[in-house]
C-alpha positions in Angstrom: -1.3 -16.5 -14.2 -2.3 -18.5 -11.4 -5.6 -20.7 -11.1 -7.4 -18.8 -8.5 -7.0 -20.6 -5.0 -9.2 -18.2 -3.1 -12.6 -17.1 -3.3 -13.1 -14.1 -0.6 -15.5 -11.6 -0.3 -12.6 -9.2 -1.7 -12.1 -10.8 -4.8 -15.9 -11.1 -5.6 -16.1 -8.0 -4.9 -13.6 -6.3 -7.1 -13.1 -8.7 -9.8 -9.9 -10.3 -9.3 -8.4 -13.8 -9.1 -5.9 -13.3 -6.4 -6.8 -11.9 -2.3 -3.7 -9.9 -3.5 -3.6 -6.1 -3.4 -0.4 -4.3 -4.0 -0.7 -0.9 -2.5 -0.2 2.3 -3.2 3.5 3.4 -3.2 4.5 7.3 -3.0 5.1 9.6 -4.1 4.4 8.4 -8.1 6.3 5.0 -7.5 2.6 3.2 -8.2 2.1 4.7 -11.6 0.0 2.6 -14.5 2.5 -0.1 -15.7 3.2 -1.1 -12.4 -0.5 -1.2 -11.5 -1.5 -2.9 -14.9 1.0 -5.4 -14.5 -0.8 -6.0 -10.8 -4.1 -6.4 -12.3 -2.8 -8.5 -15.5 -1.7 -11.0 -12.9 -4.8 -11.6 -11.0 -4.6 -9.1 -8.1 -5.6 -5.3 -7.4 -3.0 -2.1 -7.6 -3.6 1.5 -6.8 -2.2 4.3 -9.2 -1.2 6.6 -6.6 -3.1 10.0 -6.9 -0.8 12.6 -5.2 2.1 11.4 -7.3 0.5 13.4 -10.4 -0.4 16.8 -9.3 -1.2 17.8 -12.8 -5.1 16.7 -13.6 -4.4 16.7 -17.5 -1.0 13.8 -16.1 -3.2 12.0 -13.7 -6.0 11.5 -16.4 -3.2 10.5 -18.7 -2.2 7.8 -16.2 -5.2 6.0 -15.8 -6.2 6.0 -19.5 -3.1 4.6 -20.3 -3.3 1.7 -17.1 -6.9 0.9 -18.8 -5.1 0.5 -22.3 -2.3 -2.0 -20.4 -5.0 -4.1 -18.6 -7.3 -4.2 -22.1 -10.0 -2.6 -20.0 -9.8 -4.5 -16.7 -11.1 -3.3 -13.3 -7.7 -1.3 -11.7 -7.6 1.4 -8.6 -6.2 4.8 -7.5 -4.9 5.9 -4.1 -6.2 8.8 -2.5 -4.2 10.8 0.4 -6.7 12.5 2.4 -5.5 15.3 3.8 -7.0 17.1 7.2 -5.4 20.4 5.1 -8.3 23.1 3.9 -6.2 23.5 0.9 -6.3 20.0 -0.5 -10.2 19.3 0.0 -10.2 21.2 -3.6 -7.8 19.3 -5.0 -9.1 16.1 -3.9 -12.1 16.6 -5.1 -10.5 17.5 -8.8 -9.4 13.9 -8.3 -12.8 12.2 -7.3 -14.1 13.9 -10.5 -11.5 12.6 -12.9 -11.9 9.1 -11.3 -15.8 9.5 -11.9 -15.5 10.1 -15.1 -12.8 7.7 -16.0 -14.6 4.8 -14.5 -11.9 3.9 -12.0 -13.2 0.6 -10.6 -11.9 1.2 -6.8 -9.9 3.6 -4.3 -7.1 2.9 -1.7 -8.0 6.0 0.7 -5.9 6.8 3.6 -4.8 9.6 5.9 -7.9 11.0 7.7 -11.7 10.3 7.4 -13.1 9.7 4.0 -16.5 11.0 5.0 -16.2 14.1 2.9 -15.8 12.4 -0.7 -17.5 8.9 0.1 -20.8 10.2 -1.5 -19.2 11.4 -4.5 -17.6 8.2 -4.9 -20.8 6.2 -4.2 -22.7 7.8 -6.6 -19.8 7.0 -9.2 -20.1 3.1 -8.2 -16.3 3.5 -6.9 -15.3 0.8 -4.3 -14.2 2.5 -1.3 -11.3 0.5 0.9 -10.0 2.7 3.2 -6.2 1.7 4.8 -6.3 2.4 8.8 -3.1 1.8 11.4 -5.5 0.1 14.5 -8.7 -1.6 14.4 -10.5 1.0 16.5 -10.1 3.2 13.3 -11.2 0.0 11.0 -14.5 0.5 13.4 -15.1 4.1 12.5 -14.6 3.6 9.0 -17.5 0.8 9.0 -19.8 2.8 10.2 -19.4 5.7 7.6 -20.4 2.8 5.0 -16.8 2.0 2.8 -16.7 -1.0 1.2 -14.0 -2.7 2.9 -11.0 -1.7 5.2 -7.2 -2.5 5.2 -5.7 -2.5 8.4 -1.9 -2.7 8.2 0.4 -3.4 11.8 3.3 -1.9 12.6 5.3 -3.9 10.4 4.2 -1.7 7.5 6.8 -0.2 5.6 5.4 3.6 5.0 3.0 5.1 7.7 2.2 2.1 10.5 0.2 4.9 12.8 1.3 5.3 17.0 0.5 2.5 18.6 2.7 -0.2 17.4 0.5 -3.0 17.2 1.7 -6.3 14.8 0.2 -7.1 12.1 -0.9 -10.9 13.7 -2.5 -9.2 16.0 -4.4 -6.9 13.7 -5.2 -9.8 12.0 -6.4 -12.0 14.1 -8.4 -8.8 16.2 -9.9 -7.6 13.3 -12.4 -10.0 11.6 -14.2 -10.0 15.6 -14.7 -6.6 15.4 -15.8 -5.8 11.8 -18.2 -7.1 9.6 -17.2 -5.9 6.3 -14.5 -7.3 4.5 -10.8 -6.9 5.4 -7.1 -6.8 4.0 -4.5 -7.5 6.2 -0.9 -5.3 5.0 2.5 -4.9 7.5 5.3 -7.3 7.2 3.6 -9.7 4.1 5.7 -10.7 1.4 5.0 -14.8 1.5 2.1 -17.2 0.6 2.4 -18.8 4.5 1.2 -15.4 5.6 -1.3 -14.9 2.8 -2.9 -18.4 4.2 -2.4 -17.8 6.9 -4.1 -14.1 7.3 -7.1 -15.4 5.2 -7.7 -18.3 8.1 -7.6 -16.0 10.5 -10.6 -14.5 9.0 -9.6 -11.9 6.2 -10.1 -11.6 3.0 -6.9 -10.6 1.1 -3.5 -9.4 2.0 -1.9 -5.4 1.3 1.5 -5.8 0.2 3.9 -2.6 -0.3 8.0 -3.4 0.2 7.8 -6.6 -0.9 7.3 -5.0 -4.2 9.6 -2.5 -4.8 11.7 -5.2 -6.8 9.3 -5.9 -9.1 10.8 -5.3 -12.9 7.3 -3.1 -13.9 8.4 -0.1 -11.2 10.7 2.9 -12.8 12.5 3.1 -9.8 16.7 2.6 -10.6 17.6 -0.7 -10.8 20.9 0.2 -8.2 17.6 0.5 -5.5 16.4 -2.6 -6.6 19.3 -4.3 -6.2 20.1 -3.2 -2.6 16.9 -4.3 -2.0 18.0 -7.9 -2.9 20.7 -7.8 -0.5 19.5 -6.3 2.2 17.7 -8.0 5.0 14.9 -6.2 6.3 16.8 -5.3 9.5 17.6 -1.4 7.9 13.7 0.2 8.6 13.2 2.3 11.1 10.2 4.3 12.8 10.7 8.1 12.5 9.2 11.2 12.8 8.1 10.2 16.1 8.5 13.5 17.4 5.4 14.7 15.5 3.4 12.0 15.9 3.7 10.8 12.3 5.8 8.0 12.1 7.2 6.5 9.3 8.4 3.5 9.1 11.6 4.1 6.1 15.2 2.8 5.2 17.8 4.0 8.1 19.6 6.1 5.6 21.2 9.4 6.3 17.9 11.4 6.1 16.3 9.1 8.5 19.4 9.4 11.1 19.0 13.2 11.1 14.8 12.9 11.8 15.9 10.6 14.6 18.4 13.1 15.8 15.4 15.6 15.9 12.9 13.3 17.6 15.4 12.2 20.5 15.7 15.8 20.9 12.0 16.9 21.5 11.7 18.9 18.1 8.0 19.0 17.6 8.3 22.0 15.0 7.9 20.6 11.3 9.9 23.4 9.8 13.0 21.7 11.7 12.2 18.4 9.8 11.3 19.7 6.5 15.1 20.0 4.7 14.6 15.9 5.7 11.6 14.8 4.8 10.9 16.8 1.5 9.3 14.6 -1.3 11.8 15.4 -3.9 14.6 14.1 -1.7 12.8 10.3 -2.3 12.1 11.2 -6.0 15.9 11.6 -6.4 17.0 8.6 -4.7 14.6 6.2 -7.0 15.8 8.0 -10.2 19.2 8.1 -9.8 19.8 4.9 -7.4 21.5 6.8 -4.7 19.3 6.2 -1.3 21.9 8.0 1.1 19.1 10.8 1.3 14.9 11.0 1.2 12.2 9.0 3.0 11.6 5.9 1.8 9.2 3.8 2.7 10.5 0.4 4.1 9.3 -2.5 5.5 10.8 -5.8 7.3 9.2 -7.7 4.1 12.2 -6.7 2.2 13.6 -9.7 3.5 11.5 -11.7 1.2 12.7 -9.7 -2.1 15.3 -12.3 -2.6 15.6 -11.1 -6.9 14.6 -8.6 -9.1 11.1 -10.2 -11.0 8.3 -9.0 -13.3 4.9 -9.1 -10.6 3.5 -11.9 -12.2 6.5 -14.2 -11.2 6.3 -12.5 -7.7 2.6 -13.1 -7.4 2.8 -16.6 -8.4 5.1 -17.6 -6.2 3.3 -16.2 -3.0 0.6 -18.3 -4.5 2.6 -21.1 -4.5 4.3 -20.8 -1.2 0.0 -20.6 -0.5 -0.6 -23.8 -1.5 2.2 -25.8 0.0 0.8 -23.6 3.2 -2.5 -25.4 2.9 -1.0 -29.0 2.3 1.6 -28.3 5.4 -2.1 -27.5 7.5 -3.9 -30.6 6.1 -0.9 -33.2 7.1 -1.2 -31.8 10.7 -5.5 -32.4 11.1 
């Protein structure tokens, strides 16, 4: 592991060495080895919560990431969902966390205002991932921790309006006070200096990982991965105002189809978009079908690593970053 390079209000505030947070990957891509090996090298990864609908499998997750990191500090994703019918099941979730001592969340979708007091009075950090500063804003106010803002370069869910992740990060830091993760795009220490001088406190980092060795997904992904060049993502699911930012696979080509159409009806998307359509392609290798969450940072996932080689090298690239900046004062 890396000597720590950065001190930011993120790392003090959850423990770690590295403004490196490795988010949460759906739908159980993030699961405890991958996260332990996260926190084992110095940054901060999310278990992702919605990936282990069973409460007896989700407990057994995090038990088994706080065996891997010898009882370090590690985090859990939470999907909020707008839905009646998941507010019970969410707060199922909070529970377990409470009472596994689950260090900090990732929450995302729609507000958090409903379970932030729950996970207050737990002592759970609360960073909550928007798509647009104005949303960063809100989230302030309700009192989390700390906010991720990710641009349109986010592989995954980038929200509507499109806007990079330079400019988020450079907009950001002006308009909030508390501290801030930049995500969309990163896979390189340059941007991880350069994000933190711009006046944030750690860096969100999704596609870029999905060739670390830790993740179950099939090594065939993995390797297509490797060659590919970031060029194949593409925003769908435009049609219902959802966009996802995925690999241009066949799947993909057909929720295009339906969104230069006008289809605004879900039920026309759904033999598309269903969850066990990505599940397949990471466990048997074949991405022809499913959404899969891809981002232009591909382009950095030049080889197939354990995360702390990945981690070390963005830390690396970092440093030479700093002495390029110093030559040039």
């Amino acid at each position: 592991m890396r000597s720590q390079l950065f001190k930011t209000r993120i790392t003090e505030m959850l423990g770690i060495r590295h403004p490196i947070l490795c988010g949460g990957m759906g739908p159980s891509v993030s699961d405890a080895k991958y996260v332990a090996a996260v926190v084992n090298a110095g940054g901060m990864g999310f278990i992702v919560a919605a990936g282990f609908p069973d409460p007896d499998a989700f407990r057994e997750q995090l038990r088994k990431c706080r065996e891997l990191t010898s009882g370090k500090g590690f985090g859990v994703n939470l999907y909020i969902s707008s839905h009646d019918k998941a507010s019970e099941r969410l707060q199922e979730q909070v529970k377990i966390l409470a009472e596994e001592n689950v260090h900090c969340v990732e929450t995302s979708g729609a507000s958090p205002e409903s379970v932030l007091p729950m996970l207050r009075d737990a002592g759970i950090k609360i960073l909550h991932k928007v798509p647009a500063v104005r949303y960063a804003r809100s989230a302030a106010r309700l009192g989390v921790d700390a906010v991720i803002v990710v641009g349109n370069d986010c592989g995954g869910h980038p929200g509507t309006y499109g806007i990079s992740s330079m400019v988020q990060a450079a907009h950001a830091p002006e308009e909030v006070s508390i501290p801030i993760a930049i995500g969309g795009g990163i896979g390189t220490g340059r941007q991880l200096a350069a994000t933190l001088m711009m006046g944030a406190d750690a860096v969100l980092m999704g596609s870029r990982m999905l060739v670390a060795e830790e993740l179950w997904i099939h090594r065939e992904y993995k390797d297509l991965l490797v060659r590919n060049d970031g060029t194949e993502s593409v925003v769908v699911k435009t049609g219902l105002r959802q966009h996802h930012r995925v690999l241009n696979n066949e799947s993909a080509k057909n929720v295009a189809a339906l969104d230069a159409a006008g289809a605004n009806d879900f039920e026309h998307y759904r033999p598309h978009v269903m969850g066990s359509l990505a599940t397949q392609a990471y466990v048997t290798g074949d991405s022809s079908l499913g959404m899969l969450d891809y981002g232009p940072s591909v382009v950095f996932a030049n080889s197939v690593q354990p995360v702390e080689a990945i981690l070390d090298e963005i830390l690396d690239d970092a440093h030479r970053a700093i002495r390029r900046l110093e030559t040039l004062c």
